[in-house]
C-alpha positions as CSV (number, residue, x, y, z in Angstrom):
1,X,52.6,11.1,-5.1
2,X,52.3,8.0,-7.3
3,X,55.4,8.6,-9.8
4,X,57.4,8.7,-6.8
5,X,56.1,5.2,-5.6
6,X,56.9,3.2,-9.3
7,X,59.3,5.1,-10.7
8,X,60.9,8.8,-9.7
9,X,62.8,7.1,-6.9
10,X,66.4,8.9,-7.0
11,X,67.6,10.0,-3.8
12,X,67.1,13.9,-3.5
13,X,70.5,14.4,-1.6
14,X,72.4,12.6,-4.6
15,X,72.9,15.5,-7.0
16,X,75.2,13.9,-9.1
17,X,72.9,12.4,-11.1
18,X,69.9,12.8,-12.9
19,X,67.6,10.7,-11.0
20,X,68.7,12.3,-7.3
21,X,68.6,15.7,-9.5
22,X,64.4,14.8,-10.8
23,X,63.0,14.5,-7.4
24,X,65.3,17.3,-5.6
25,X,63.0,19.4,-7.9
26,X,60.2,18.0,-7.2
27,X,60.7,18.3,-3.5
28,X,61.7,22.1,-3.8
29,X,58.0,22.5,-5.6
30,X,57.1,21.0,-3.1
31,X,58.5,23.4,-0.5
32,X,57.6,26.1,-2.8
33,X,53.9,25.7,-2.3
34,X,53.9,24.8,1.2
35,X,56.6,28.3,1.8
36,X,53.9,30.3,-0.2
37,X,51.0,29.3,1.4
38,X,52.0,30.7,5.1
39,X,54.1,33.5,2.9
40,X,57.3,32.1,4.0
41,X,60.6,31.7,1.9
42,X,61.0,28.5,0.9
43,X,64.5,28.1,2.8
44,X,62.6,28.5,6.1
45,X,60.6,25.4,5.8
46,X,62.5,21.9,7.1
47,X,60.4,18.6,6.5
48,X,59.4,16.3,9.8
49,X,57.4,13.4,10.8
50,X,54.8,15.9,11.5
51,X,53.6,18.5,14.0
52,X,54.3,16.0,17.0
53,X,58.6,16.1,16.0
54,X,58.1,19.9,15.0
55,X,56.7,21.1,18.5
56,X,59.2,18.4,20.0
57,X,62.3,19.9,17.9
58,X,61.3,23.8,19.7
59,X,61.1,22.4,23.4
60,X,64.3,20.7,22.3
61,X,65.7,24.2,21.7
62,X,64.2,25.9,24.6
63,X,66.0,23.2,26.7
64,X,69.2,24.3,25.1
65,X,69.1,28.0,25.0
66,X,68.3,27.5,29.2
67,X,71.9,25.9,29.5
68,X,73.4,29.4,29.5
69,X,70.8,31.5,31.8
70,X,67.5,30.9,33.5
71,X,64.5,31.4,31.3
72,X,61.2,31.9,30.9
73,X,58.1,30.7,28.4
74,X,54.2,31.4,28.1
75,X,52.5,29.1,26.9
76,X,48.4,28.0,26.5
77,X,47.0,25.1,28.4
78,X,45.2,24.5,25.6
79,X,48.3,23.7,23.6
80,X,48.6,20.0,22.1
81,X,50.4,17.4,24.0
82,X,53.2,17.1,22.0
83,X,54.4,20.5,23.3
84,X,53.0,20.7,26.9
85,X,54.4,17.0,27.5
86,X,58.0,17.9,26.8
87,X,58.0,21.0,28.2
88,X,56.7,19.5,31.6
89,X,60.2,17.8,31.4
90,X,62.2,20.3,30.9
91,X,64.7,21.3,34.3
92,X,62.4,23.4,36.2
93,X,65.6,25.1,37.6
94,X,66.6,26.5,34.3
95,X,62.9,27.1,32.7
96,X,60.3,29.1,34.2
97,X,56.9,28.2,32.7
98,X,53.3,30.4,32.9
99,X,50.3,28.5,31.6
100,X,47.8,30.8,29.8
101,X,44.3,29.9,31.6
102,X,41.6,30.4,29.1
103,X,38.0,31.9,29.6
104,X,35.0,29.8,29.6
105,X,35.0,30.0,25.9
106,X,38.3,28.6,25.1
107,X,39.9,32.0,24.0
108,X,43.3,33.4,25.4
109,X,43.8,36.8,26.0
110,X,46.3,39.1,24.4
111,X,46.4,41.0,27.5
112,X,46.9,38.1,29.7
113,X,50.0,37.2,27.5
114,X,51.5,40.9,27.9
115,X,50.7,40.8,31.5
116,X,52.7,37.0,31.4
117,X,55.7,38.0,29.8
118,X,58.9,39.1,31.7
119,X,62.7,40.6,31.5
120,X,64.0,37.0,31.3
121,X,60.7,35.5,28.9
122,X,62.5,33.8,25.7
123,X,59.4,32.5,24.1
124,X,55.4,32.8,23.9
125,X,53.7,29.8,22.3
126,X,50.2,29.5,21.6
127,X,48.4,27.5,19.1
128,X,45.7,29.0,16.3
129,X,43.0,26.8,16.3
130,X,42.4,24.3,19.2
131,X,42.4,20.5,17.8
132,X,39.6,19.4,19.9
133,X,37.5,22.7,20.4
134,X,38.3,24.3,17.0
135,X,38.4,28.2,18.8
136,X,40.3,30.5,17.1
137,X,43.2,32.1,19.0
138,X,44.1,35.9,18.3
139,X,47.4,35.2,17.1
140,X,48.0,38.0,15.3
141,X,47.4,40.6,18.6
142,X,49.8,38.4,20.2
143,X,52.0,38.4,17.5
144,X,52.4,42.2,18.0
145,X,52.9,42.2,21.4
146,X,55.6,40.0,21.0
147,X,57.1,41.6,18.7
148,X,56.8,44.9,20.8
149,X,58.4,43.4,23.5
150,X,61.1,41.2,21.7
151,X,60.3,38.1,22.7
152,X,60.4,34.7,19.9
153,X,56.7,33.8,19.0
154,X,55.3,30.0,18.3
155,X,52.7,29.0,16.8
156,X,50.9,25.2,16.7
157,X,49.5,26.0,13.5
158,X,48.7,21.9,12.2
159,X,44.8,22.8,12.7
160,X,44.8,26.1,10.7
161,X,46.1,25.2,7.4
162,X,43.7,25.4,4.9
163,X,40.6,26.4,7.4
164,X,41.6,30.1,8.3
165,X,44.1,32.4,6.5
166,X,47.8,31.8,8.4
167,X,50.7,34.2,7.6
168,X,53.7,34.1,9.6
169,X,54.6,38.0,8.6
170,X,51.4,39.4,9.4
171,X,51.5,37.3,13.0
172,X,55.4,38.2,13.8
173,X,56.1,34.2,13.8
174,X,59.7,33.3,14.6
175,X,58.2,29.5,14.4
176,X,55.7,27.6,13.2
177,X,54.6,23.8,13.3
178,X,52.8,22.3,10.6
179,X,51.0,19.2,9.9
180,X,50.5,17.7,6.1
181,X,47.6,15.1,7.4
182,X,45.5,18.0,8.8
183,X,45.4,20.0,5.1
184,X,44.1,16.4,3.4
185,X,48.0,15.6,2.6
186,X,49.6,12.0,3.6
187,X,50.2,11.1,7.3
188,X,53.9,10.7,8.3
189,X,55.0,14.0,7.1
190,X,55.1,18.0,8.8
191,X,57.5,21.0,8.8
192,X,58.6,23.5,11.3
193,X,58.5,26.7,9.8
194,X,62.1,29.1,11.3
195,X,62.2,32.5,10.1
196,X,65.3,33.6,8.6
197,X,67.1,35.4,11.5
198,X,66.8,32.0,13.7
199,X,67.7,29.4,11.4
200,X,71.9,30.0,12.7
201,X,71.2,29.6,16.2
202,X,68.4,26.5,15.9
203,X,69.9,23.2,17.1
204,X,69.3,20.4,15.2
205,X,67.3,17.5,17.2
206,X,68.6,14.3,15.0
207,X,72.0,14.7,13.6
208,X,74.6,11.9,11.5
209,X,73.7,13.5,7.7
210,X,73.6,16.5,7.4
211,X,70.8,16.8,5.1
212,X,68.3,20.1,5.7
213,X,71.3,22.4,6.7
214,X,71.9,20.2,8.9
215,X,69.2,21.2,11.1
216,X,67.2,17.4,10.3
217,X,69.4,14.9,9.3
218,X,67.8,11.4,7.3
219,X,67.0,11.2,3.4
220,X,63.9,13.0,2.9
221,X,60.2,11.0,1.7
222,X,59.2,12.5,-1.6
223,X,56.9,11.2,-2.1
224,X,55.6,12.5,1.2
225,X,56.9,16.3,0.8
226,X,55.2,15.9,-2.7
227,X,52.2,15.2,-1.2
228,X,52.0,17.8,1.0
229,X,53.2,20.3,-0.8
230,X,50.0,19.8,-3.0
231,X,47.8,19.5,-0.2
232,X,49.0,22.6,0.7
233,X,48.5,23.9,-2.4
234,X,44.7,22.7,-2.8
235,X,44.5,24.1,0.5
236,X,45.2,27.3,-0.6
237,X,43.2,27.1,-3.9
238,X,39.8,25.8,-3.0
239,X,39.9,28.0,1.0
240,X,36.6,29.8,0.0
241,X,35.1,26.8,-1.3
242,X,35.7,24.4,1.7
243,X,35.0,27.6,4.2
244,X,31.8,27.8,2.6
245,X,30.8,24.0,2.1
246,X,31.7,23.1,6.4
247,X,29.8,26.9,7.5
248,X,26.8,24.8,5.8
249,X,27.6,21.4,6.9
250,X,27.9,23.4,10.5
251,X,25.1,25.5,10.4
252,X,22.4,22.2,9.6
253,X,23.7,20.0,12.3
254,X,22.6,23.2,14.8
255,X,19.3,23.9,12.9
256,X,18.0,20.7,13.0
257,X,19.4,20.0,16.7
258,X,17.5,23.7,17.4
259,X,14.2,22.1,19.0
260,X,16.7,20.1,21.6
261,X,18.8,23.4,23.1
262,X,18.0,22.4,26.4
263,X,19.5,19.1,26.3
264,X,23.2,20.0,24.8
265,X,25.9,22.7,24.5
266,X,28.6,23.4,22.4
267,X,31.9,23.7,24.5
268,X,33.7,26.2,23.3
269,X,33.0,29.9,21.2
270,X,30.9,29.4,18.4
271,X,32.0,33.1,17.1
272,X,35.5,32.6,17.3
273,X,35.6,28.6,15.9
274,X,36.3,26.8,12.5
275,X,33.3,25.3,11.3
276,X,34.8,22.1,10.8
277,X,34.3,21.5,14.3
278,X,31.5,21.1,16.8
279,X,32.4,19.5,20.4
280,X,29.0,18.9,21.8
281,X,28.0,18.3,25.7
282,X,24.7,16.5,26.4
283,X,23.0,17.4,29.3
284,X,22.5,14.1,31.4
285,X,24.1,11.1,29.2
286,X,27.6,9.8,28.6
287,X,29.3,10.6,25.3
288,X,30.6,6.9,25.2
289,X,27.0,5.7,25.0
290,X,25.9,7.7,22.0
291,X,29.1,6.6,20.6
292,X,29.0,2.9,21.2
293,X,25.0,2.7,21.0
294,X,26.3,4.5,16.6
295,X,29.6,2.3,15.7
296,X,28.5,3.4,12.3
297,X,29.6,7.2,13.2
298,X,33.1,8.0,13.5
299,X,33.3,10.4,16.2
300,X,35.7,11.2,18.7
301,X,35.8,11.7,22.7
302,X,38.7,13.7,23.1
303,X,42.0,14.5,21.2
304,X,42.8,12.0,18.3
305,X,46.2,11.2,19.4
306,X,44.7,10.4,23.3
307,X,41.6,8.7,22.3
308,X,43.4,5.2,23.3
309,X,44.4,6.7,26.9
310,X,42.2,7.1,29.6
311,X,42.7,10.2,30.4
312,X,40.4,13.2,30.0
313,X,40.6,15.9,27.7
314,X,43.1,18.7,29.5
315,X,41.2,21.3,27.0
316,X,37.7,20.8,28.4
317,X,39.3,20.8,32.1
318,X,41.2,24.0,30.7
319,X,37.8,25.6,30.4
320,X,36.6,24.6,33.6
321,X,34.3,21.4,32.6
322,X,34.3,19.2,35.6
323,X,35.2,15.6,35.1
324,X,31.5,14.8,34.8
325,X,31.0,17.4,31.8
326,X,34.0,15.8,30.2
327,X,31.9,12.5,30.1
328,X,29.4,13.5,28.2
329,X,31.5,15.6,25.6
330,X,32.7,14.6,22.2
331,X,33.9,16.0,18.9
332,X,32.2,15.8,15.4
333,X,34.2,17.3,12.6
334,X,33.6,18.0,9.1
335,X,35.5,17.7,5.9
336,X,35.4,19.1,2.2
337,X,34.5,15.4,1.3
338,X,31.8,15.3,4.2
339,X,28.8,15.6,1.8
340,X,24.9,17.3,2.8
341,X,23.4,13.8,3.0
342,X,25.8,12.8,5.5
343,X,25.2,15.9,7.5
344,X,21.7,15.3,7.6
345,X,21.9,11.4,8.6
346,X,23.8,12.2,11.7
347,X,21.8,15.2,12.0
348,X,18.9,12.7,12.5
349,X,20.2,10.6,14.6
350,X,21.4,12.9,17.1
351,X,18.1,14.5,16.9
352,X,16.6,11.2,17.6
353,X,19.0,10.3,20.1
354,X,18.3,13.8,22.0
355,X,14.4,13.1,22.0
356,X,14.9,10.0,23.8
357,X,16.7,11.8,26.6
């Protein structure tokens, strides 16, 4: 990203000259690597400010298709705000919405979203892996149904890049939101992937350049879409590695918390989860303590993007934790830089923290 901060600074829509011609190629690289790591084609992919304006720019469209008719959309409670907020606003006289309710576990059911869908349903949505519980959703199963029953399929995919193998063919995707910051890439930047046979018919969200088709008007970051196009990359290069390096980072925090089962669960499916993640309930004390009692750790008590609210986590309630349960949950995640020393430190501590209790 650094050429693009010094020196590389043409503007990529100015292809009448060399500069604006240097880091047009660079972006469609960029594109290039992002495209081919969710085996998309590369004109399918249009740059945003991230997942947030990607899952924004759909409800957008789903508000615009319902000008015509009366609609329909399924879609998970366990889906990020940025898409159940906006589609809480939409005109509830022109869109029908059905709320996928989760088992205990976190996990949506294929057949529930067969058994959701009806004459007038436009559009499923569901996301792949849950940003605060890290479960797995079968999106491919519901893919197919979809696709059996010609209805448009979304996917929240920002949590999935780079932690469990995403196509968009193999899942019957019509759409996709993506996230750069999640894969290690710089914040500020996402895309929403639009297959091929939507792309005519998608409405464009900001308009006054032209730029992207049309579809997302404003001169492009490179430096940004460099970035994540080589995140994206990595991603895809070192995905064994980095499975391999959090299953261990995942699997010593249990071990050595083994001899205090009694006094903690894991909220959500530990079969059917990325092993970045661990959400932990204690038995009988307050997340917040452990958390302000450790300033040193940097964990989190609900979604990332809520932690300043006060608001509890809609995906614990989703799973039927009671206000009380939600208290004393938090997330820990782990990264390809998290190293085996850190594990164990905060394997400690908790340990020590659970003793006391």
């Amino acid at each position: 990203m650094a050429p693009f901060h010094l020196h590389r600074f043409g503007n990529p829509h100015s292809l009448d000259n060399e500069h604006g011609r240097d880091v047009s190629r660079a972006i469609a690289d960029a594109t290039l690597m992002i495209a081919g790591s969710i085996n998309a084609e590369p004109h399918e992919i249009f740059y945003t400010s991230g997942a947030t304006e990607s899952n924004n720019w759909l409800v957008h469209n789903i508000a615009y298709w319902s000008q015509t008719r009366k609609i329909h959309i399924v879609v998970s409670q366990l889906e990020h705000a940025s898409l159940l907020e906006p589609i809480g606003r939409l005109n509830k006289n022109r869109v029908e919405v059905s709320y996928l309710v989760p088992n205990q576990h976190g996990l949506v059911s294929a057949k529930n979203v067969a058994a959701s869908i009806r004459d007038n349903t436009v559009l499923v949505s569901v996301m792949a892996v849950n940003n605060e519980i890290g479960v797995i959703q079968p999106i491919r199963e519901i893919g197919d149904i979809c696709a059996e029953k010609g209805v448009l399929f979304h996917c929240d995919a920002a949590q999935a890049i780079g932690k469990i193998p995403f196509d968009v063919q193999t899942s019957n995707l019509d759409f996709a939101s993506l996230s750069s910051h999640k894969a290690y890439g710089p914040m500020g930047i996402g895309a929403l992937y639009i297959s091929n046979s939507h792309i005519k018919r998608f409405e464009p969200m900001i308009t006054g350049g032209g730029q992207q088709k049309g579809l997302r008007s404003g001169t492009l970051p490179v430096s940004l879409c460099v970035g994540m196009g080589a995140a994206y990359n990595l991603a895809r290069e070192r995905g064994k590695q980095d499975d391999a390096h959090l299953k261990r980072c995942q699997k010593m925090i249990l071990s050595a918390l083994a001899p205090y089962k009694d006094r903690f669960e894991i909220n959500g499916s530990l079969d059917q989860r990325v092993p970045s993640n661990l959400n932990f309930q204690f038995r009988d004390k307050l997340a917040e303590h452990f958390l302000v009692t450790h300033p040193e750790l940097s964990l989190s008590l609900g979604s990332a993007c809520k932690s300043a609210s006060d608001r509890g986590s809609h995906v614990l309630e989703a799973i039927g934790l009671t206000a009380e349960q939600i208290d004393r949950s938090f997330r820990l995640s782990f990264s390809r830089t998290t190293s085996e020393n850190e594990v164990n430190n905060i394997a400690e501590i908790m340990a020590a923290y659970l003793k006391r209790s």
